[in-house]
N, C-alpha and C positions, 0 to 999 in steps of 0.2 A: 803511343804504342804500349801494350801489354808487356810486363814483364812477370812471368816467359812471356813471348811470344805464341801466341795461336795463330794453328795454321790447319787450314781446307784443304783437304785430300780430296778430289773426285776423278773415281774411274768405277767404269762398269765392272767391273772384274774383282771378286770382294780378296782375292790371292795377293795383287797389287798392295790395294791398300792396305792389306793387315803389313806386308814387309815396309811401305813407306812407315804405318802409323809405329811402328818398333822400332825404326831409326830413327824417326823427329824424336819420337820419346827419349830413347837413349840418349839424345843430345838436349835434355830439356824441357823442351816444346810440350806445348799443349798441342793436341791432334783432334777437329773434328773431322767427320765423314758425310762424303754424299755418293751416292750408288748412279747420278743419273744429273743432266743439266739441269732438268727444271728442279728439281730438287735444292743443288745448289745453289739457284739465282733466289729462290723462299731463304733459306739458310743466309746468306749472305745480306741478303736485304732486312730481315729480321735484327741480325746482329753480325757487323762487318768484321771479317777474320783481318788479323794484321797482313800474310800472304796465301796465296791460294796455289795449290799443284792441281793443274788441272791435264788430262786427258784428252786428247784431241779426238777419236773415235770413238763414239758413245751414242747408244738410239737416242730416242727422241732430238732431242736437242746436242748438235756436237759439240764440243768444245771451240770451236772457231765463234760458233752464232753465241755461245755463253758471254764468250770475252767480248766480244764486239757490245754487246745488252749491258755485260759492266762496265764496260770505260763510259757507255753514252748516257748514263745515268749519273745524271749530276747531283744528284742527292747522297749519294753514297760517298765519302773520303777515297782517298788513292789509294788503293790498293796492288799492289804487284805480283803477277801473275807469273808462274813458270809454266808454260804448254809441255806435257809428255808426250812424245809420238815416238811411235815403233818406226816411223819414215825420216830418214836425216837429209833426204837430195836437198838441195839449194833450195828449190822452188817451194818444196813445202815449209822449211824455216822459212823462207820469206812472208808466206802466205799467213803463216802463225803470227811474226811479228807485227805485219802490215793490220793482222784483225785489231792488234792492241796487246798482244801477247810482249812482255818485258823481258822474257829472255825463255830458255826452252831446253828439256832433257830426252836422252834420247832412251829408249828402252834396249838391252836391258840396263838400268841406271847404275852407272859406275859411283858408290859408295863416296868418293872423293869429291867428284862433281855434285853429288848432289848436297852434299854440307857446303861446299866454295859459294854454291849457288846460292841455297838460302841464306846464308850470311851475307852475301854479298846484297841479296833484294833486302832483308832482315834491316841492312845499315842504312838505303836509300829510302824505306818507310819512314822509320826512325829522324833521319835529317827532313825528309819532307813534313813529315809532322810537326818538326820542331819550327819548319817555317811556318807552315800555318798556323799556329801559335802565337807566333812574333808576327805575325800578319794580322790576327784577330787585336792581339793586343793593340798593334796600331792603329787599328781601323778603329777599335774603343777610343783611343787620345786625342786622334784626330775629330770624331765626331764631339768628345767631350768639347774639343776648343772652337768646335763651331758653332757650338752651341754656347760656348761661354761669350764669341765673338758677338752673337746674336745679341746676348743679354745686354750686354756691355752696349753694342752699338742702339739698343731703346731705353738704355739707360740717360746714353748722354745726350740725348735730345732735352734734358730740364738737369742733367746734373754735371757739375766740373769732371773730368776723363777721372780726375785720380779717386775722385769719391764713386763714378759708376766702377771703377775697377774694383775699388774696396768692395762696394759692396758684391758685387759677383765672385769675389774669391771668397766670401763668408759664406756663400753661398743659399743665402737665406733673405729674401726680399717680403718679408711679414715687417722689415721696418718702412715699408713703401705703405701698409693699411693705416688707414685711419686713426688720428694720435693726437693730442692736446700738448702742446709745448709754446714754453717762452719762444720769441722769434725778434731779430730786428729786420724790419720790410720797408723795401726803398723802392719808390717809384719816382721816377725818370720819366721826361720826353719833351718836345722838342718848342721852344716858344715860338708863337708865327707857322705852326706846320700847318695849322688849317686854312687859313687865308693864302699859302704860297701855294698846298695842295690843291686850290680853285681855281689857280690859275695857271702854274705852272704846267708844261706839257709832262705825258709818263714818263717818258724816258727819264726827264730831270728828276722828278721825284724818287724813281728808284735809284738813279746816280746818286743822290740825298742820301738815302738810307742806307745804300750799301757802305759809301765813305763812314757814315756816322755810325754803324752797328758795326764794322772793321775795326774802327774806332774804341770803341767801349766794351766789346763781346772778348778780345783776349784780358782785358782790365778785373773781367765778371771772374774769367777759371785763374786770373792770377789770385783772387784771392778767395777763391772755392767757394764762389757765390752761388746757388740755386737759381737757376733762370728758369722764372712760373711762364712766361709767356714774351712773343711781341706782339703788339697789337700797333701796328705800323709803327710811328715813330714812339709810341709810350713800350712800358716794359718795366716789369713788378721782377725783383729779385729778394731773397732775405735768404737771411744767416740763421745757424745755429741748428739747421734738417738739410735734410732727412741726418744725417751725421753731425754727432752738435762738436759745439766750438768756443769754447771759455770765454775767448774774444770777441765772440760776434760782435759788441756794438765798434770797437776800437777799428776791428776790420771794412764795416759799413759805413765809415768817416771817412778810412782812409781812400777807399771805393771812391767814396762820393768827389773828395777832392780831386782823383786823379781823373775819373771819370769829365769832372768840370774842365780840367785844362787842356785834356786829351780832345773836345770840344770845341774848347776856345783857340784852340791850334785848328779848327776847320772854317774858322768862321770869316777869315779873311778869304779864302779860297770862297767860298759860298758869296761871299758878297760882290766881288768881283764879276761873279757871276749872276748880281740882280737879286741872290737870294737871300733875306732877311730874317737869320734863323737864330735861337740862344739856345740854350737848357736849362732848364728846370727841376728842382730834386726834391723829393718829399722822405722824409726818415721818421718811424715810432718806435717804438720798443713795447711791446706786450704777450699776452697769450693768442695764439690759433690753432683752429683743427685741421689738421693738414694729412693729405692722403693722395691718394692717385684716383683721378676720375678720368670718364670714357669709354671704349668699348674694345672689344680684341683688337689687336694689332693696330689701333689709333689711342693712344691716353696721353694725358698730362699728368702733371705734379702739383698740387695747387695748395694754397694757403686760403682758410677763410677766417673771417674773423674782425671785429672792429680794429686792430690794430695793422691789418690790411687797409678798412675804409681811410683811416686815418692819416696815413703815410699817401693813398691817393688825394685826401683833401689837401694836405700840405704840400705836395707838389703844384694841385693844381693855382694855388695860391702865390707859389714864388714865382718872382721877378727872373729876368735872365742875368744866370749865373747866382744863384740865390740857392743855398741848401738848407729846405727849413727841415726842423728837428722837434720833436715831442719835448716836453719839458722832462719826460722820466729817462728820454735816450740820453739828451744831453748834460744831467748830472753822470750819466755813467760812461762820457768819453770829455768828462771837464780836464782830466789831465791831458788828454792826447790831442785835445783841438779848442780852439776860441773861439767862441759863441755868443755874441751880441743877444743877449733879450728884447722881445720885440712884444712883450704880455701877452692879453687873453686875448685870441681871436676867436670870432665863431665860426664854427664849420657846420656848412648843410649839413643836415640829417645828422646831428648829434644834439643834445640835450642843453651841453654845459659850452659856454667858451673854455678854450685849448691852449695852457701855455706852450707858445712859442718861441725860438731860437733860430737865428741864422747863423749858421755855421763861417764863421770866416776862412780859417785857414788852419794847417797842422800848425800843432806849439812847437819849437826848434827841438 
């Protein structure tokens, strides 16, 4: 609301409003004028006064059909309306209020009432606007957090909760485009899954995968691992992105170990059940380009890179229960874990043999 206050005079009669426009003024007010309804309703809709004195007999258009046309206009704020009639029976105040009229003077206007009055519509603008206000403001909060809920929730489809959060309160997802970084990339999955997968029924096979991804998937966000994908029982994770982490390689050992026994705790239940399963781990240490690929409302998070191909070759190579290791990873977690040498191996589609490590176990 206006401070003053503006306020709409209309009555046919220009005697009326010069004595209203003298007394708003006197107390203040800004005063404009309309001689006529349709006048008013241009006037009003042009530019909304804080309260309006309107007239109830007036050609064209009376003051009943004015107020009725402003309340039902929903585009226009609240506005509070005092009807003037030279008529006080019951039936016509009712008829004034029932159109939409918020309170009413009677002619001739006793000086006292008519200040009690405006003040009093003057305070209920006032409060009403201050909720609309506090109304819009909420209505901003609430969509900002539903919109943050959004992000967050396409976030953690490939990232640990507390890294989508981070990044949504930064509010700045350009660290999601395409990037060249050191990374350690561990691929996982399962020894025996394709021969059990030939013959085992579905049901079993998802029973598999659900125990063994329950399994290992709260393992991944304990230790704010990146999860690029599953690809039934296999699954590429690395460290150090989209948010890096001093420790990536120490973290990706300790993963892999827990990972292995958290496993090897399923394996008695599996077998019991006919099913003859182990796991398998592959770890390197190198550079990749890593970005988000895909298309609206469907993407991933993905790593490419030979230090990607290379962590899938060494997985595919170990034994169950076997966590083979790049020779650059495992100089940079020789304090945190013991690692048997196992020399050059070669791996499809690469050039050179690879030295290798199996990871035994954490150092005390």
């Amino acid at each position: 609301m206006r401070d003053p206050a503006r306020i709409l005079v209309v009555d046919d009669v220009a005697d009326n409003i010069e004595i209203l426009r003298m007394r708003l003024t006197a107390l203040g007010y800004e005063v404009d004028e309309a001689g006529d309804g349709e006048q008013a309703l241009a006037m009003i809709a042009a530019d909304p006064p804080d309260l309006v004195l309107l007239d109830i007999m007036m050609p064209k258009i009376d003051g009943l059909e004015v107020v009725r046309r402003l309340k039902a206009d929903r585009t226009l704020p609240f506005i509070p309306v005092i009807l003037v009639t030279a008529k006080a029976t019951p039936r016509d105040v009712v008829a004034g209020l029932d159109a939409g009229g918020d309170d009413y003077l009677t002619k001739p206007i006793d000086h006292g009432a008519l200040v009690a009055r405006v003040r009093a519509m003057l305070r209920i603008k006032a409060l009403h606007d201050e909720v609309q206000a506090l109304n819009r403001g909420l209505e901003i909060k609430v969509n900002e957090q539903v919109e943050e809920l959004q992000r967050v929730g396409r976030l953690r489809g490939f990232l640990a909760p507390q890294l989508a959060q981070a990044i949504v309160s930064a509010g700045n997802e350009k660290i999601l485009e395409n990037h060249r970084r050191e990374v350690v990339a561990m691929f996982c999955d399962l020894r025996g899954f394709t021969s059990f997968s030939e013959t085992a029924e579905p049901e079993d096979i998802m029973a598999v995968l659900k125990e063994y991804h329950g399994a290992v998937g709260p393992l991944i966000r304990k230790y704010e691992g990146t999860l690029d994908r599953f690809t039934g029982d296999g699954m590429l994770v690395f460290f150090n992105d989209p948010l890096p982490c001093e420790d990536a390689p120490e973290r990706a050992a300790r993963l892999s170990v827990e990972m292995r026994d958290a496993v090897a705790a399923l394996m008695p239940v599996w077998s019991r059940r006919g099913h003859r399963l182990g796991l398998g781990i592959g770890m390197s240490q190198g550079y990749a380009t890593l970005g988000r690929i895909g298309f609206e409302d469907r993407f991933d998070y993905t790593a490419i890179g030979a230090v990607i191909n290379l962590a899938a070759r060494l997985c595919s190579g170990a034994a169950d229960g076997e966590v083979l290791v790049s020779g650059r990873l495992a100089a940079a977690i020789e304090n945190v874990v013991e690692c048997e040498p196992l020399g050059e191996r070669p791996m499809r589609g690469m050039t050179r043999p690879v030295e290798v490590y199996n990871l035994k176990a954490l150092r005390p």
